[in-house]
Structures are given as C-alpha cells and as structure tokens.
C-alpha positions, 0 to 999 in steps of 0.5 A: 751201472744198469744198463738202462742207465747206461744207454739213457746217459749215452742217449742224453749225451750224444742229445746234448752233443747234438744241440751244442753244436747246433748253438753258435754261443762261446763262452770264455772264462778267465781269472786274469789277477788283478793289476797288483803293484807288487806281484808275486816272485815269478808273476807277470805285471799287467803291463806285460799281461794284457796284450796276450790276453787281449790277443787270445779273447781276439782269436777265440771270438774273431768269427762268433759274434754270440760270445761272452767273455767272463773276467774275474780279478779284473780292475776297471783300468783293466777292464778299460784296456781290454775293451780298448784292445778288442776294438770299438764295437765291443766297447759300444757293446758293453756300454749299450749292455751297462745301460741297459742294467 
C-alpha cells in the first residue's frame, strides 16, 4: 500500500476514533427470531428467551439514554414484552416516537 495512503487511512482512523468517543449514541442490533410455535430441534421458545434479552438491552442501555435498539424477526406480542421489560419511559418513548411518524 502508498504510504501516503497509509498515513491518510491512520489519520482518518485515529479522527473517527476521536469523534466516537466524543458521541454518547449506542446502538444495538439483534435479530431476536420470531416467536414460533414450532422452534427448531435445540432452539429455545420466546417464552424462554426473552428475559434474557430484556436483561441484556437493560445493561447495555442502563447509563446511555441516546441508545437505539434495532429488532429484526420481532412480532408485536414480542415487541409488546420488551417494552414492557424495560419499563415505562421506554414504552412512553416509543409510543411518543409512533406518533410522531
């Protein structure tokens, strides 16, 4: 590789650094799978599922207030467990954010 290249590119990086750490935003993404009624051999119903995940989304937005959580697969009972999960201002916040679009 050029070395120009290369300086540039650890330039750019170590700027890119430097402004993310300056961004409180977190964003997690998960594909949680639907809530099948016949799972997969060795895959775990909802039922089973979900206070884990609702645990996990807690710890990992406990202290940031600017975090997105991003679900793919969800189902609105799902959708209507994790709200419920991580408590009342999160579920007045989707709710505000629904209205709004």
């Amino acid at each position: 590789m050029h070395p120009y290249l290369t300086n540039g590119l650890l330039i750019l990086t170590l700027f890119v650094m430097r402004a993310q750490a300056d961004l409180p935003l977190r964003v997690l993404s998960h594909n949680i799978r639907y809530a099948t009624t016949s799972p997969f051999e060795g895959e775990k119903p909802w039922t089973d599922r979900k206070a884990s995940l609702i645990n996990e989304l807690k710890f990992n937005t406990v202290y940031n207030n600017e975090a997105f959580i991003c679900l793919q697969e969800v189902l609105n009972p799902q959708l209507g467990d994790i709200l419920s999960g991580l408590g009342v201002d999160c579920m007045l916040q989707f709710h505000q954010l629904r209205q709004t679009h």
